[in-house]
C-alpha positions as CSV (number, residue, x, y, z in Angstrom):
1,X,-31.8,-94.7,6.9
2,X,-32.2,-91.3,5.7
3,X,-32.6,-91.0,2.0
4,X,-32.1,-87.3,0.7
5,X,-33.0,-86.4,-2.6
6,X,-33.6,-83.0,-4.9
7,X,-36.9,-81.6,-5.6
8,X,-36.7,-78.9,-8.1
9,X,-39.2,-75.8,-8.8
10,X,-37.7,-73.9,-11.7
11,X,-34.4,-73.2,-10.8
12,X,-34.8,-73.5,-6.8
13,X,-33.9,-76.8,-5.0
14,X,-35.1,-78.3,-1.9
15,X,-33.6,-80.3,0.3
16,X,-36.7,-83.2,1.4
17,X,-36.7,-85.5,3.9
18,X,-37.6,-89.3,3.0
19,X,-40.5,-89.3,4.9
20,X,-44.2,-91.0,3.6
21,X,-46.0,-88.4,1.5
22,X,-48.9,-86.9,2.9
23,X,-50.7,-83.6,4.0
24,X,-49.2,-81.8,6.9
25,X,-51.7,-81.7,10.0
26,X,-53.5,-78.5,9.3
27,X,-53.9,-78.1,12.9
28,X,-49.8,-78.4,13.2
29,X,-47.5,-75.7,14.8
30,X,-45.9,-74.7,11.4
31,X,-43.1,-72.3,10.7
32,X,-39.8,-71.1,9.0
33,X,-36.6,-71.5,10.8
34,X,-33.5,-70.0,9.3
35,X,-30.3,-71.3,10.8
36,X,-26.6,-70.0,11.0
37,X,-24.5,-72.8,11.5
38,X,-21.2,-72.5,14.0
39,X,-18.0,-72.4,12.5
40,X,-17.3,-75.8,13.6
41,X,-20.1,-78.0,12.0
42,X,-19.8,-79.6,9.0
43,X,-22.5,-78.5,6.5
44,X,-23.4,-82.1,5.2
45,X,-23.2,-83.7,8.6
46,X,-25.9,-81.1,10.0
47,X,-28.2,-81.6,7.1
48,X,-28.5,-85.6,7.2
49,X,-29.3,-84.7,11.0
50,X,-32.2,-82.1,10.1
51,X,-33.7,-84.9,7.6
52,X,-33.9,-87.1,9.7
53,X,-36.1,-85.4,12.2
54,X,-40.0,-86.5,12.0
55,X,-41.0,-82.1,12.2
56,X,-38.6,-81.3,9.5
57,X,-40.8,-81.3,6.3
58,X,-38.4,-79.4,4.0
59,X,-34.8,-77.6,4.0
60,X,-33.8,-74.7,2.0
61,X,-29.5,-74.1,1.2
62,X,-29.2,-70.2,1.2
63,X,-26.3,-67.6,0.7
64,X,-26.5,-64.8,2.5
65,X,-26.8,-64.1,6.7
66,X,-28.2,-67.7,6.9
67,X,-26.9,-71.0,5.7
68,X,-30.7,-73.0,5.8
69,X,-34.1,-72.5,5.7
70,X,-35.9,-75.4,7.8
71,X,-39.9,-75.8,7.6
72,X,-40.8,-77.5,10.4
73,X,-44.8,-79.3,11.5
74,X,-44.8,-79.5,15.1
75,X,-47.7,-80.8,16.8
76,X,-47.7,-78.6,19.4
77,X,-45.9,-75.1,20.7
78,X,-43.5,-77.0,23.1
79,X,-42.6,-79.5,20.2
80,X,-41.5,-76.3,18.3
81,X,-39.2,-75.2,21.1
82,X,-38.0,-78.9,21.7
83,X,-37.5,-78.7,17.9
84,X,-35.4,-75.4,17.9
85,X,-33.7,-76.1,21.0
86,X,-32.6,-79.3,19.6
87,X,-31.2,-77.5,16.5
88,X,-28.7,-74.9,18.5
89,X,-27.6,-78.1,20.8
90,X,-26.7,-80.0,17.7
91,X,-24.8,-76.3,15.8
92,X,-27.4,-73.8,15.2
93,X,-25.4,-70.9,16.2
94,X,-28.5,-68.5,15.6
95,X,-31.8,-69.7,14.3
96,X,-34.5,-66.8,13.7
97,X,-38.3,-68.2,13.4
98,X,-41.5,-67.2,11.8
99,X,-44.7,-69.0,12.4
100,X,-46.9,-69.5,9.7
101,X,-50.4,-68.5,9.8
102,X,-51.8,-69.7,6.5
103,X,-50.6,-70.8,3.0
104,X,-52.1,-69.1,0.3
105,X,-52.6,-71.2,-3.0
106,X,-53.8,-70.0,-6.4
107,X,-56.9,-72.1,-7.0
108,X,-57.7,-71.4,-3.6
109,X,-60.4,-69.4,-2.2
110,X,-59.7,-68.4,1.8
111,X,-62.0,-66.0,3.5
112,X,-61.6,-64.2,6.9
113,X,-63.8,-62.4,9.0
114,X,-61.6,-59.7,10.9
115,X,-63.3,-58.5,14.2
């Protein structure tokens, strides 16, 4: 069963899957899907389906050209487009995608060496 609860950061809330915590793979397939659902599909139905998907490590509610924000941790490049393709079969009418390349953290110190 797929539990969904609230996680709030000041005044932002995040849809989050029921899923064990843990650290995502750092060596995951990682990125930002915003989705545009078809007219047809009901809101609510479409977001118990994206929290219950094992990839789906956070979903975002917006206003604006997009109705979600989906971050997903695939473990590999076909996952992803397993993942997205999944997504317009079950009423994505248009998903737009953005891998991530790294997280930057206050705290944290990341250096890199540009050829």
């Amino acid at each position: 069963m797929t539990r969904i609860y609230y996680e709030a950061s000041g005044q932002d809330s995040a849809l989050i899957p029921a899923a064990p915590a843990g650290a995502v793979d750092p060596n995951a397939v990682q990125a930002f899907v915003r989705i545009r659902l078809g007219c047809e599909r009901v809101p609510q139905l479409f977001e118990t389906w994206l929290l219950g998907r094992p990839a789906v490590s956070g979903v975002w509610s917006l206003n604006g050209d997009f109705d979600y924000e989906v971050r997903l941790a695939c473990t590999t490049q076909d996952d992803l487009a397993a993942e997205l393709h999944a997504m317009r079969r079950s009423g994505a009418e248009h998903t737009d995608t953005c891998l991530l390349l790294h997280e930057v953290v206050a705290g944290r110190s990341t250096h890199y060496e540009w050829d």
